[in-house]
TORKOL-4160 file (C-alpha; in steps of 0.2 Angstrom, whole numbers, padded with zeros to 4 digits, m for minus):
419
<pt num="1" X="0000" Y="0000" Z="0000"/>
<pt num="2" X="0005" Y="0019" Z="m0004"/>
<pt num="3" X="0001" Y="0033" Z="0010"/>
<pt num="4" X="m0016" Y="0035" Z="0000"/>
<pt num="5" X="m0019" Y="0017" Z="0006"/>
<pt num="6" X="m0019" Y="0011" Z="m0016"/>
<pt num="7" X="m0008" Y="m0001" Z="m0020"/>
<pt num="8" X="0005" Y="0002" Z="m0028"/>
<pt num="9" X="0004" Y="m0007" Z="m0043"/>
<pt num="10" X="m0014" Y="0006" Z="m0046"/>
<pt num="11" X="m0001" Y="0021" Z="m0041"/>
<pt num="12" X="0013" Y="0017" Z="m0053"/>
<pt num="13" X="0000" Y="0012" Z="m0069"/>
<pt num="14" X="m0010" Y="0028" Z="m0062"/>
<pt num="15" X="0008" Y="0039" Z="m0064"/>
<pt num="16" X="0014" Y="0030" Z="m0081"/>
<pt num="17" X="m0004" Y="0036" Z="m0090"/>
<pt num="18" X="0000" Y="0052" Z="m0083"/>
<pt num="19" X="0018" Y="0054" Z="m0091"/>
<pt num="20" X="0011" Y="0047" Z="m0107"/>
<pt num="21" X="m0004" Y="0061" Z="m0109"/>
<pt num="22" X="0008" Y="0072" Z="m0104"/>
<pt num="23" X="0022" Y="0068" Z="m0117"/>
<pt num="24" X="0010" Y="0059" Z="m0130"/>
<pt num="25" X="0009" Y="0074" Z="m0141"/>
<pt num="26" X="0023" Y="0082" Z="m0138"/>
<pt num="27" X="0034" Y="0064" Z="m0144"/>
<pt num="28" X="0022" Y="0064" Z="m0158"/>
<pt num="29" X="0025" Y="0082" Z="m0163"/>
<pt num="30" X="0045" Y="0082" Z="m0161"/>
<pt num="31" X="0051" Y="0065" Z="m0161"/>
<pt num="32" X="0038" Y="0053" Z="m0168"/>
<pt num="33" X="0050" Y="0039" Z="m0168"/>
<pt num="34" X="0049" Y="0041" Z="m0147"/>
<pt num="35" X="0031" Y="0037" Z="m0147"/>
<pt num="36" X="0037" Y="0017" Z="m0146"/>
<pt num="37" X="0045" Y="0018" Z="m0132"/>
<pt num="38" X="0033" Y="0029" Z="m0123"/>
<pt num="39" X="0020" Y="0016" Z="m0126"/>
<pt num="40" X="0031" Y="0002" Z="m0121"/>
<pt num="41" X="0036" Y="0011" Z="m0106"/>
<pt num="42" X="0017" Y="0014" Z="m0101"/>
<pt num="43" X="0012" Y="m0002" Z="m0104"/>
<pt num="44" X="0027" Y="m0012" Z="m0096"/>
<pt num="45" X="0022" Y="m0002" Z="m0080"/>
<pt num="46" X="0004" Y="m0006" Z="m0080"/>
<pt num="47" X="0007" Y="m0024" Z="m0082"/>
<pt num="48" X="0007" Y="m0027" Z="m0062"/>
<pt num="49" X="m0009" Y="m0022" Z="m0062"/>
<pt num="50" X="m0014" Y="m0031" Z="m0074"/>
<pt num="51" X="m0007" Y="m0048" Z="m0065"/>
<pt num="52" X="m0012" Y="m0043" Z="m0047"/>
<pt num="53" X="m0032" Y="m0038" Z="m0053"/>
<pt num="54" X="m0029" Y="m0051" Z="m0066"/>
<pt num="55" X="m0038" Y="m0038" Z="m0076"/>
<pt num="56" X="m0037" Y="m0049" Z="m0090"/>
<pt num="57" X="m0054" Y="m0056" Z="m0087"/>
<pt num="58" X="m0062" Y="m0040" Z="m0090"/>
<pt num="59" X="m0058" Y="m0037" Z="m0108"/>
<pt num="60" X="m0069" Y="m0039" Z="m0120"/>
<pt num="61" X="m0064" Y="m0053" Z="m0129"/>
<pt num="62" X="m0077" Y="m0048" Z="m0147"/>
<pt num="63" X="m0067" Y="m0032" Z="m0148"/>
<pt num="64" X="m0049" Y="m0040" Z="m0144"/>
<pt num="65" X="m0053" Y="m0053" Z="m0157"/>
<pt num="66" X="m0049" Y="m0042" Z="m0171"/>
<pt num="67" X="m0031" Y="m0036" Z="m0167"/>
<pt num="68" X="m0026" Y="m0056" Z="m0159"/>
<pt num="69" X="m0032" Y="m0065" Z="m0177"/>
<pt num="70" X="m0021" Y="m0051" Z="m0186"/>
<pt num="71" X="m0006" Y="m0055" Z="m0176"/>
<pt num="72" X="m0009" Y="m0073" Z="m0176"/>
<pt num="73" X="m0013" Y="m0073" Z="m0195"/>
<pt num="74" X="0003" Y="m0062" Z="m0196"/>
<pt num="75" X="0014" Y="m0075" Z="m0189"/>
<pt num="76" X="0009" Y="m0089" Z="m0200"/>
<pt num="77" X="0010" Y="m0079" Z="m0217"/>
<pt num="78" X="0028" Y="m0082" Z="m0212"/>
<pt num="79" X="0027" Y="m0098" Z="m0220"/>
<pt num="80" X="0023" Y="m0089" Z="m0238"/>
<pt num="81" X="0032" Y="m0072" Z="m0235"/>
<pt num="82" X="0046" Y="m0066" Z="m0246"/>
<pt num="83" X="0056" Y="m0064" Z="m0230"/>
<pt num="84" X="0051" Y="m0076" Z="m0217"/>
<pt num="85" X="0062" Y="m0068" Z="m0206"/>
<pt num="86" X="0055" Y="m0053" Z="m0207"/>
<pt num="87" X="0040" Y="m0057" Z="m0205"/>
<pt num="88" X="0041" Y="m0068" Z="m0190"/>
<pt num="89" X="0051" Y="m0050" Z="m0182"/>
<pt num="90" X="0034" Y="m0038" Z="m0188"/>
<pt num="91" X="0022" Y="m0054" Z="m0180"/>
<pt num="92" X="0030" Y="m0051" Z="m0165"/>
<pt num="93" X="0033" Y="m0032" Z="m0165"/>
<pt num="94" X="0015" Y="m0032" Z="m0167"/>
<pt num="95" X="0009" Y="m0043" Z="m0154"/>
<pt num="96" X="0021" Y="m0034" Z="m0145"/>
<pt num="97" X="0013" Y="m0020" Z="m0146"/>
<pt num="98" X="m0006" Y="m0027" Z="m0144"/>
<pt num="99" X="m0001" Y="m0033" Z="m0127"/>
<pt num="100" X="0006" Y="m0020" Z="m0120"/>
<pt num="101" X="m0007" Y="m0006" Z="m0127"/>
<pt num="102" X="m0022" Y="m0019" Z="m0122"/>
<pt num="103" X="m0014" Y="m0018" Z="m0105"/>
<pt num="104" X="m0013" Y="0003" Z="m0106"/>
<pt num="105" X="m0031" Y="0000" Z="m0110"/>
<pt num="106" X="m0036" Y="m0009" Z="m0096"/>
<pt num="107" X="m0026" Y="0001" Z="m0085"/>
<pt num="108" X="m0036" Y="0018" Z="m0089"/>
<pt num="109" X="m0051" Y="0007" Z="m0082"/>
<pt num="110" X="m0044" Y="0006" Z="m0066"/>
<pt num="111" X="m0039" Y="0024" Z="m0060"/>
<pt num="112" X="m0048" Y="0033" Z="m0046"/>
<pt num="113" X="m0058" Y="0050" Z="m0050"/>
<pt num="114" X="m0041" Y="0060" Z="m0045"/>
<pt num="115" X="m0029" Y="0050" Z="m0054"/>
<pt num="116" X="m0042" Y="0053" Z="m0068"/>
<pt num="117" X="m0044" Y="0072" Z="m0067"/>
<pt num="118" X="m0024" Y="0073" Z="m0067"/>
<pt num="119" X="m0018" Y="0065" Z="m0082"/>
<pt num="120" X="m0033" Y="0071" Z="m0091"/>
<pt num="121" X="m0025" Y="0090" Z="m0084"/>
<pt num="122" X="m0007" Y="0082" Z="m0093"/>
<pt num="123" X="m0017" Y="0077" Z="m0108"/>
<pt num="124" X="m0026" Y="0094" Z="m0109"/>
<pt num="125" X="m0012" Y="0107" Z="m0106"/>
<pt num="126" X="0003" Y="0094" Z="m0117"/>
<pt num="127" X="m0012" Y="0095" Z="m0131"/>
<pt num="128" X="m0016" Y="0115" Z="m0130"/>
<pt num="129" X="0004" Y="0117" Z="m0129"/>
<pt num="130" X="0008" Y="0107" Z="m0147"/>
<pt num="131" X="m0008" Y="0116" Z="m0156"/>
<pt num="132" X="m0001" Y="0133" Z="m0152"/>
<pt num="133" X="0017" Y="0126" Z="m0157"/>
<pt num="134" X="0009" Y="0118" Z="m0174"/>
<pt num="135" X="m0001" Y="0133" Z="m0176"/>
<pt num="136" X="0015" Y="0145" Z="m0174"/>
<pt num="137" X="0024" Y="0133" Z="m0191"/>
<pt num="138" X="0012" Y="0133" Z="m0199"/>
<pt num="139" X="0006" Y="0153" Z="m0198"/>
<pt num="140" X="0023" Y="0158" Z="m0197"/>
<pt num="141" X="0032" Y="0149" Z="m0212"/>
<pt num="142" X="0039" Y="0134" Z="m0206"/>
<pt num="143" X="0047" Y="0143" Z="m0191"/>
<pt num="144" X="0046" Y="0130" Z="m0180"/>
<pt num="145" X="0052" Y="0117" Z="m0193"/>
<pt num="146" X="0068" Y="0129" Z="m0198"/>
<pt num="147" X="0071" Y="0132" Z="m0178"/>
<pt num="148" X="0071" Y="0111" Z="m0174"/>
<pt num="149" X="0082" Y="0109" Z="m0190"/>
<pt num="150" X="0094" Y="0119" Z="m0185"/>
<pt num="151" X="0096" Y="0113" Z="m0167"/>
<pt num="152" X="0099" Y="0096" Z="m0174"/>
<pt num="153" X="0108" Y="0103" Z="m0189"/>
<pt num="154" X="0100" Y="0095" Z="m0202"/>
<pt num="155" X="0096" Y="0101" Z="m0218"/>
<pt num="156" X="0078" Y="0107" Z="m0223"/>
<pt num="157" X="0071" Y="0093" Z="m0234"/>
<pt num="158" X="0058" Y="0098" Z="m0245"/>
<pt num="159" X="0042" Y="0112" Z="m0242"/>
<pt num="160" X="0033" Y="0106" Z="m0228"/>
<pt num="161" X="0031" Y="0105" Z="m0210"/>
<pt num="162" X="0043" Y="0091" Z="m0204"/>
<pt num="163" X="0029" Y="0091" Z="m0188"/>
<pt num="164" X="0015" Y="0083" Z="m0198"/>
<pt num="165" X="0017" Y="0065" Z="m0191"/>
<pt num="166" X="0012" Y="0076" Z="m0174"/>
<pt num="167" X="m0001" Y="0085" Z="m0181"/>
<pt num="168" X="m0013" Y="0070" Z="m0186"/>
<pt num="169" X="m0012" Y="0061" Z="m0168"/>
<pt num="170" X="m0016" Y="0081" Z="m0160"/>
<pt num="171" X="m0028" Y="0080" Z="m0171"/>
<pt num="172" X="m0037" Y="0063" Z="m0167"/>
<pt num="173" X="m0032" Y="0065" Z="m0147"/>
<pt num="174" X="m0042" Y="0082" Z="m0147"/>
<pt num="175" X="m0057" Y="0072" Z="m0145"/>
<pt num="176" X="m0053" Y="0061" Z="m0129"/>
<pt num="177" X="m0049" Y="0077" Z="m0121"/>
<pt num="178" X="m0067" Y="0083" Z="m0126"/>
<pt num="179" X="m0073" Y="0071" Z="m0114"/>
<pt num="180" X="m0062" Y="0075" Z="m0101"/>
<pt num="181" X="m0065" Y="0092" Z="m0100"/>
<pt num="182" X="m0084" Y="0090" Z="m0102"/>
<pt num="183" X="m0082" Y="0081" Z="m0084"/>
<pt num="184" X="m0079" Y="0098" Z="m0078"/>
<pt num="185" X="m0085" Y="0110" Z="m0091"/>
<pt num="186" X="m0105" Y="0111" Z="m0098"/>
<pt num="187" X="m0106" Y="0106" Z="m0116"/>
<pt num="188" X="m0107" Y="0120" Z="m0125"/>
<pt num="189" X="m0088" Y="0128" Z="m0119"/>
<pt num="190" X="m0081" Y="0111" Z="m0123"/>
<pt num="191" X="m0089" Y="0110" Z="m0142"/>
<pt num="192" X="m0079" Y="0127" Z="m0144"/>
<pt num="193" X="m0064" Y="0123" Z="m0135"/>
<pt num="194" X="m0061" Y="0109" Z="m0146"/>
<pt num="195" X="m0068" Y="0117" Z="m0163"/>
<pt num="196" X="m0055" Y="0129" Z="m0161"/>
<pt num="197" X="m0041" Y="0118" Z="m0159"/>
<pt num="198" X="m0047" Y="0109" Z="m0175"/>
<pt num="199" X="m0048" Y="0125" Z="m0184"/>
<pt num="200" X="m0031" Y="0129" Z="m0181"/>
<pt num="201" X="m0025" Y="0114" Z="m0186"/>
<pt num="202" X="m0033" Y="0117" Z="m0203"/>
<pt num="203" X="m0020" Y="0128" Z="m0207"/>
<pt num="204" X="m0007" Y="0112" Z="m0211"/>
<pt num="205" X="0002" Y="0109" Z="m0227"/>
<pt num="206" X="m0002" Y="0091" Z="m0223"/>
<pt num="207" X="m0018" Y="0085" Z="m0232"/>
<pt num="208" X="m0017" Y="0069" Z="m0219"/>
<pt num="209" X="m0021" Y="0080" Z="m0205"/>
<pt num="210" X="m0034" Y="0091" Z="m0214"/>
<pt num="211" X="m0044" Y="0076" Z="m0219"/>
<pt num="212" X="m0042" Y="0068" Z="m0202"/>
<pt num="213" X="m0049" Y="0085" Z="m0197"/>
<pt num="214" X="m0064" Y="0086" Z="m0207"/>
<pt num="215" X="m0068" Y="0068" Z="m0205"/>
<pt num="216" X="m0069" Y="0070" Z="m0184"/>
<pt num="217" X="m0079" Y="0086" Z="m0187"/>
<pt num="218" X="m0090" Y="0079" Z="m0200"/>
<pt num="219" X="m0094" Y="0063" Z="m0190"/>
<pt num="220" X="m0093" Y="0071" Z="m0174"/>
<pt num="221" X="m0108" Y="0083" Z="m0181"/>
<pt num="222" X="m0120" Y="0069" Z="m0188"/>
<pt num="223" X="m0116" Y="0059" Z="m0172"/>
<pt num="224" X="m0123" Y="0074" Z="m0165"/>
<pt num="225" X="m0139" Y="0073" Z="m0177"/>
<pt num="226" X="m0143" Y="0055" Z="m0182"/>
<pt num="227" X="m0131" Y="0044" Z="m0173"/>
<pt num="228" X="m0137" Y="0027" Z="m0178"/>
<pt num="229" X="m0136" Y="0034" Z="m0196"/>
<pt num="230" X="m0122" Y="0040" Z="m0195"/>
<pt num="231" X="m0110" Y="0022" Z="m0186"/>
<pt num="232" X="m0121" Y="0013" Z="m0200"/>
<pt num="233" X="m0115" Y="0025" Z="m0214"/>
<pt num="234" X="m0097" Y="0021" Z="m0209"/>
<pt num="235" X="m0099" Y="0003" Z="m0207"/>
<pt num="236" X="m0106" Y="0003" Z="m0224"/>
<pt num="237" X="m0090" Y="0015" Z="m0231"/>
<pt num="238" X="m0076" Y="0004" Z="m0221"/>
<pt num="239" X="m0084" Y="m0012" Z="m0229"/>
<pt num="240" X="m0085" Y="m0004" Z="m0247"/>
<pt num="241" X="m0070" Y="0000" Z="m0246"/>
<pt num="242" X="m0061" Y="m0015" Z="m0236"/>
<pt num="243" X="m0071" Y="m0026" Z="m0253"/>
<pt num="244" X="m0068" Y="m0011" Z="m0266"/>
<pt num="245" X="m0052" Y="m0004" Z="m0266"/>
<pt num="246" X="m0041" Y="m0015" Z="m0272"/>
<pt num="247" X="m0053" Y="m0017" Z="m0288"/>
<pt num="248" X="m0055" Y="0000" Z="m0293"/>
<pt num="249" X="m0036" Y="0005" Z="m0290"/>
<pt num="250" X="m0033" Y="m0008" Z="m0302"/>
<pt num="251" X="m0045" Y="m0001" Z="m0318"/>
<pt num="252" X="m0034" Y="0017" Z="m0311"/>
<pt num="253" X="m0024" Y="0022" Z="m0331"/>
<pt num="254" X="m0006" Y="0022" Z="m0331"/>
<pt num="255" X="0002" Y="0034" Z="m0320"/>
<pt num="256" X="0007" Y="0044" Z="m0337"/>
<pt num="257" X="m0012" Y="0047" Z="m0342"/>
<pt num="258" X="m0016" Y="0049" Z="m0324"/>
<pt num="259" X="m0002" Y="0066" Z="m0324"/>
<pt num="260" X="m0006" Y="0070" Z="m0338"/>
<pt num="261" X="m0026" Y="0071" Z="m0339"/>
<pt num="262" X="m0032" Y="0071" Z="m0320"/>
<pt num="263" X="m0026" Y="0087" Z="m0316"/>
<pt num="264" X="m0037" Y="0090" Z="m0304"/>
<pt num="265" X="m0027" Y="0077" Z="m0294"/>
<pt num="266" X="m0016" Y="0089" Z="m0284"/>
<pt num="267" X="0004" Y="0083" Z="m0288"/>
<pt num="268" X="0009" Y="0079" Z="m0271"/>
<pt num="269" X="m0006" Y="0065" Z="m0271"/>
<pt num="270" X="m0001" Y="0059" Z="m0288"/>
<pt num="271" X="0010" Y="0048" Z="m0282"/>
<pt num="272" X="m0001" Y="0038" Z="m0269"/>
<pt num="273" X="m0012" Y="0034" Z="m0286"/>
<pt num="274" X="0006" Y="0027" Z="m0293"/>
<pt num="275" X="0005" Y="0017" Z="m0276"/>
<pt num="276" X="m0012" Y="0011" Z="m0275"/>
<pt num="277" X="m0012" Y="0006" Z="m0293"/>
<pt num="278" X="0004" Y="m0006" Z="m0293"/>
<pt num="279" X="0001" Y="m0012" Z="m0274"/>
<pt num="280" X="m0018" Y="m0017" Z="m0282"/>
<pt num="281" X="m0009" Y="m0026" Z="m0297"/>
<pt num="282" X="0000" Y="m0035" Z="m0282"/>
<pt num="283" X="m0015" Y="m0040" Z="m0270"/>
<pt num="284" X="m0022" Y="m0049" Z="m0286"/>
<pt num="285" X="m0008" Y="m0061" Z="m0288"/>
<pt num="286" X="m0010" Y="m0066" Z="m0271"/>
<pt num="287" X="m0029" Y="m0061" Z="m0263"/>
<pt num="288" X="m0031" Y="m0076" Z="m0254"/>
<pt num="289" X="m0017" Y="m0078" Z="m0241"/>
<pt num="290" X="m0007" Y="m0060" Z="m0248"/>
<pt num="291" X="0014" Y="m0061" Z="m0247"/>
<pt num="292" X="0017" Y="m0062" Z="m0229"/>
<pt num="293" X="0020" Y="m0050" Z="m0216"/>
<pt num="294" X="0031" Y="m0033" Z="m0220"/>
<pt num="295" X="0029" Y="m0041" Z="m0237"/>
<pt num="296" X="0027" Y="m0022" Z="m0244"/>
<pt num="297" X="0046" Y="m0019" Z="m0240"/>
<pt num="298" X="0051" Y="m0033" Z="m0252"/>
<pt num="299" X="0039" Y="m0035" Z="m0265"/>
<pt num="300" X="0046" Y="m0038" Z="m0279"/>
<pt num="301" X="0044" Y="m0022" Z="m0293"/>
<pt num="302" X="0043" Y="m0011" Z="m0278"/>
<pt num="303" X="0059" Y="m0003" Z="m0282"/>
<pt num="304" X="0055" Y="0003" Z="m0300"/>
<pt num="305" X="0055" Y="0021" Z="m0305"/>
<pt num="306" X="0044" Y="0031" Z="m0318"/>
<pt num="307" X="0051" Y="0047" Z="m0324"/>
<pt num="308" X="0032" Y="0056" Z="m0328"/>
<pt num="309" X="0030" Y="0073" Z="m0338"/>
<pt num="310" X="0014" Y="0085" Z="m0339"/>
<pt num="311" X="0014" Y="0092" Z="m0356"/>
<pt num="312" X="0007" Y="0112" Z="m0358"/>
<pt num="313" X="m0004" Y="0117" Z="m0373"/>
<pt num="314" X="0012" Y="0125" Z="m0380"/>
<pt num="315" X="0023" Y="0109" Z="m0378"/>
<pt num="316" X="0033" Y="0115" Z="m0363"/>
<pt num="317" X="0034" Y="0101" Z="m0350"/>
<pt num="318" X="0023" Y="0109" Z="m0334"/>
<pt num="319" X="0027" Y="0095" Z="m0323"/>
<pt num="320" X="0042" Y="0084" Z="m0321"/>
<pt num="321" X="0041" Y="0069" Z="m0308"/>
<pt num="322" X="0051" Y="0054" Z="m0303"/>
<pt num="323" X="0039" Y="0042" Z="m0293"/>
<pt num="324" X="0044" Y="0023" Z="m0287"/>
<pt num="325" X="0031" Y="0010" Z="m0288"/>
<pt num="326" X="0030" Y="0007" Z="m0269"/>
<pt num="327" X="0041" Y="0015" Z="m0256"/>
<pt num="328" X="0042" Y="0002" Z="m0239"/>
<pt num="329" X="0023" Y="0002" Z="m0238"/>
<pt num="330" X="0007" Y="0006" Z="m0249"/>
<pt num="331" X="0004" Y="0022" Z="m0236"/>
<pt num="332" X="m0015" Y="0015" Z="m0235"/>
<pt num="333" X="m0020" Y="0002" Z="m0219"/>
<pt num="334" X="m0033" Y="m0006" Z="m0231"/>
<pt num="335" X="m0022" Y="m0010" Z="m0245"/>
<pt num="336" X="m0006" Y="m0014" Z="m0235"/>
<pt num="337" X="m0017" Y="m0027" Z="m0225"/>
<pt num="338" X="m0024" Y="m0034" Z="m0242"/>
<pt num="339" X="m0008" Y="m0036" Z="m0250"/>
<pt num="340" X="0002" Y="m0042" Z="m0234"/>
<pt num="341" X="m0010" Y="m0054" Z="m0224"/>
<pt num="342" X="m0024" Y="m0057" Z="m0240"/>
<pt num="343" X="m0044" Y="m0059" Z="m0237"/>
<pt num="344" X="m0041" Y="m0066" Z="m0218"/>
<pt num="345" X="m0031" Y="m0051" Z="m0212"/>
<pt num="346" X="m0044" Y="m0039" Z="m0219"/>
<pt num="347" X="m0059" Y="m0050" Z="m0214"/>
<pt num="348" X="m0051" Y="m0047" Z="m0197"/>
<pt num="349" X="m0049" Y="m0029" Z="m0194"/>
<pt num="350" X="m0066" Y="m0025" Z="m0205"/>
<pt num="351" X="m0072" Y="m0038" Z="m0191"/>
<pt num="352" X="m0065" Y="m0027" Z="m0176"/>
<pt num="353" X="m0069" Y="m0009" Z="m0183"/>
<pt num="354" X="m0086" Y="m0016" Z="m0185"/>
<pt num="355" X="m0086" Y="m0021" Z="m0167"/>
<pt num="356" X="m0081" Y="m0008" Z="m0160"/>
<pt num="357" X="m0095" Y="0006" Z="m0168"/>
<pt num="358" X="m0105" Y="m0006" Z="m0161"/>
<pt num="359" X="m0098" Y="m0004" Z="m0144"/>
<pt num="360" X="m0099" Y="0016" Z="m0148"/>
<pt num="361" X="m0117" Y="0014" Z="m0151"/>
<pt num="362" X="m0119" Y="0005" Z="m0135"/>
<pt num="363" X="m0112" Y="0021" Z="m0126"/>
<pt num="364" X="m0125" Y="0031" Z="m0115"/>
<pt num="365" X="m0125" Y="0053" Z="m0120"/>
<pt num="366" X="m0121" Y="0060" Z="m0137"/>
<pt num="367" X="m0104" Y="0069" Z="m0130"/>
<pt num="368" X="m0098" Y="0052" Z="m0126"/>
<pt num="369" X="m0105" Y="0042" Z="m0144"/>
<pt num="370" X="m0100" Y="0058" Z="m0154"/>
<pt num="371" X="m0083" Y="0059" Z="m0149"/>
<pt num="372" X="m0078" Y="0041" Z="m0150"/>
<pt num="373" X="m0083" Y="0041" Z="m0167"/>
<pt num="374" X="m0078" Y="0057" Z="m0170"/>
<pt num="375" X="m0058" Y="0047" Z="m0167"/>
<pt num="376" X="m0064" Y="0032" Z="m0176"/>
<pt num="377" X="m0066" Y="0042" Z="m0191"/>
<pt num="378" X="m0051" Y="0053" Z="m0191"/>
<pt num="379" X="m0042" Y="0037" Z="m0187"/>
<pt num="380" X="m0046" Y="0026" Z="m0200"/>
<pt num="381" X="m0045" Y="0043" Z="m0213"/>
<pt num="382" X="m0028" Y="0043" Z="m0209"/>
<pt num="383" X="m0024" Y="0025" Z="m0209"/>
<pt num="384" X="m0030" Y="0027" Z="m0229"/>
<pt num="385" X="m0020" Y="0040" Z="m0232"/>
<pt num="386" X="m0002" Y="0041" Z="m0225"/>
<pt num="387" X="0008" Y="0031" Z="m0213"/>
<pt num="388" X="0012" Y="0011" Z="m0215"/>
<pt num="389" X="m0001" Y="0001" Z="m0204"/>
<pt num="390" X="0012" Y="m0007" Z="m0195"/>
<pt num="391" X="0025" Y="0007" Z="m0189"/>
<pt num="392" X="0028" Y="0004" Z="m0172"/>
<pt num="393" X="0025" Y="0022" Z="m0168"/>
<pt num="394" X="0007" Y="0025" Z="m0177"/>
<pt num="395" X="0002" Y="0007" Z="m0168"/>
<pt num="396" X="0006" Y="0015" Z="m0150"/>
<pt num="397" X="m0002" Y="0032" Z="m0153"/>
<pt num="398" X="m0017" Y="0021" Z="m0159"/>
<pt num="399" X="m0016" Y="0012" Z="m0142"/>
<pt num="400" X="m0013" Y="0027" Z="m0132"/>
<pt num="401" X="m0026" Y="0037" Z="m0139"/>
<pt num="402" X="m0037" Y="0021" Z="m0138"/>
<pt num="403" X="m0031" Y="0022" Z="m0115"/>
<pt num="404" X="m0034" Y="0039" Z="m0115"/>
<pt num="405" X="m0051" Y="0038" Z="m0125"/>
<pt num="406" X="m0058" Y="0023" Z="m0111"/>
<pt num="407" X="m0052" Y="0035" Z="m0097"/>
<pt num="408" X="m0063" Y="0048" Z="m0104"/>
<pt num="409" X="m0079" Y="0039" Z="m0105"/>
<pt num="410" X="m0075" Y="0025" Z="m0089"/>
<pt num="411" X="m0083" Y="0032" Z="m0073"/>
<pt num="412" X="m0072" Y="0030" Z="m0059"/>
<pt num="413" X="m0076" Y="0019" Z="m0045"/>
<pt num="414" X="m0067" Y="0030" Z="m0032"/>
<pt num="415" X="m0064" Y="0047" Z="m0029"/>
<pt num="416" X="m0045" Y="0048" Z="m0023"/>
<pt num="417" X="m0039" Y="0064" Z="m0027"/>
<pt num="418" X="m0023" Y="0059" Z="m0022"/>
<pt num="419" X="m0019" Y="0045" Z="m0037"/>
């Protein structure tokens, strides 16, 4: 027992969630890569708890479902993969990773009223601080960017904010904190509160982080209308998508036509078509079982290069690209999981996303539902469009997100205001 009388397994989990709200953003904004061994950190420290609660027996086993078959699945593409190696080292990474962010999970269950108020005060202020920095890059020509650079030395690599991998995981935490602050504020200041952080976060040069944006407001709004509509229309978009995609980016023209005609396909997104279009061509070789685990990183063709010209009405060349057929990963959840791990793997996590908006129904207010889904759907917009499914990184700040999200909406049994 600690001198508040918890033991000190709850005290030390309790403490590691509230070092992980409070350097959650701020790893994400200046040092992605870190996020990793934040989450592992976190959930190495809440495993006591899990072991003397044996907490274990509370999970819902529907929900965990999802994530164990894609690990399990994972593991055994390693008998197909182009590197079996590989493969059996990304099985592991991401079981690794499952375990120790179902036990951050479960942890968040578990806190006391006080230890909730103050990592949701760690959460809130850590949050505020990185939308003011991101704000400042963004407003102030990559002045952040340049001032990070130079303290590190390196060299300004191309036009954009070097913080966007920051920007989309503020972005989809601002929602968890909703909740938290609507424990102590009325509604109507926390709508606003969080609308303006959102707002500012428009002003990105990163179009993953506006369409994570727009995707929480938008469902966060008909959430706040039409609920059941609203969880049913995205069911209905993630399984036409999960059966779809890999079709349709297939009948996609050569990337040539594609540059040369679709114009009002912005450059910078060109490439993903490039992506989408060869990593399709891939998944129909192998749509049953896919190539194995981190497959994408090997594929063969994946190192191919096509040098792409816009032609101008007067013959001048407009546009001038060099694009590779697949750089380390298709840079879209769905696709990397249909080319990698085949119908099962995709069966799976369309199984769990459909689970858990049908645990988001189940939720009682329309704060609560609207703000779950409201991360659900900036989640899985970004999943689509940037990031490889699997970076260790991106998986925590899932998890993490996922703790702080359960701590939100879980009502605390006791009312310690010690923690």
């Amino acid at each position: 027992m600690t001198a508040d009388g918890s033991a000190w397994e709850d005290s030390l989990a309790a403490w590691a969630l509230t070092v992980a709200a409070a350097l959650l953003p701020v790893a994400a904004v200046f040092a992605p890569l870190g996020v990793a061994p934040l989450g592992a950190a976190t959930g190495l420290a809440t495993l006591p708890q899990l072991l003397r609660r044996r907490s274990w027996r509370r999970v819902d086993w529907p929900l965990a479902a999802g994530p164990l078959l894609l690990c399990l699945w994972a593991l055994i593409s390693a008998a197909w993969a182009l590197d079996p190696t590989q493969a059996v080292k990304g099985a592991a990474k991401l079981a690794t990773t499952a375990v120790l962010g179902a036990a951050t999970v479960t942890a968040a269950m578990a806190v006391t009223a006080g230890q909730r108020r103050r990592i949701g005060q760690a959460l809130s202020v850590a949050t505020a601080a990185m939308v003011v920095v991101l704000t400042l890059d963004y407003a102030i020509h990559l002045s952040v960017t340049h001032a990070v650079l130079a303290l590190k030395g390196d060299p300004m690599v191309g036009q954009k904010s070097h913080l966007n991998r920051g920007a989309t995981v503020v972005a989809i935490v601002a929602w968890p904190i909703a909740l938290l602050l609507a424990g102590r504020l009325r509604t109507l200041p926390t709508v606003l509160l969080t609308g303006v952080a959102m707002l500012l976060l428009l002003l990105s040069d990163s179009t993953s982080t506006r369409l994570a944006v727009l995707a929480a407001a938008a469902m966060a709004g008909a959430m706040a209308v039409a609920p059941r509509l609203a969880l049913r229309a995205l069911a209905v978009l993630v399984v036409m998508m999960a059966v779809a995609l890999p079709t349709a980016m297939r009948e996609v023209p050569p990337p040539q036509h594609t540059l040369q005609n679709w114009t009002w396909v912005p450059n910078s997104a060109h490439h993903r078509l490039t992506i989408w279009s060869f990593t399709a061509q891939r998944i129909a070789e192998h749509p049953w079982r896919g190539w194995g685990m981190d497959a994408s990183r090997t594929m063969p063709g994946a190192d191919d290069e096509v040098r792409l010209k816009r032609i101008a009405p007067d013959g001048s060349v407009a546009v001038e690209v060099i694009e590779s057929m697949l750089p380390l990963h298709p840079h879209n959840a769905v696709m990397q999981v249909w080319l990698e791990l085949g119908l099962p793997g995709v069966a799976a996590l369309v199984a769990f996303l459909l689970v858990l908006m049908r645990r988001i129904d189940r939720l009682e207010g329309r704060l609560p539902r609207g703000a779950a889904a409201a991360v659900l759907a900036g989640t899985f917009c970004v999943s689509v469009v940037s990031y490889g499914f699997w970076q260790s990184w991106w998986q925590t700040a899932l998890w993490l997100t996922a703790a702080f999200l359960v701590l939100a909406l879980h009502k605390p049994a006791g009312s310690n205001p010690a923690g």
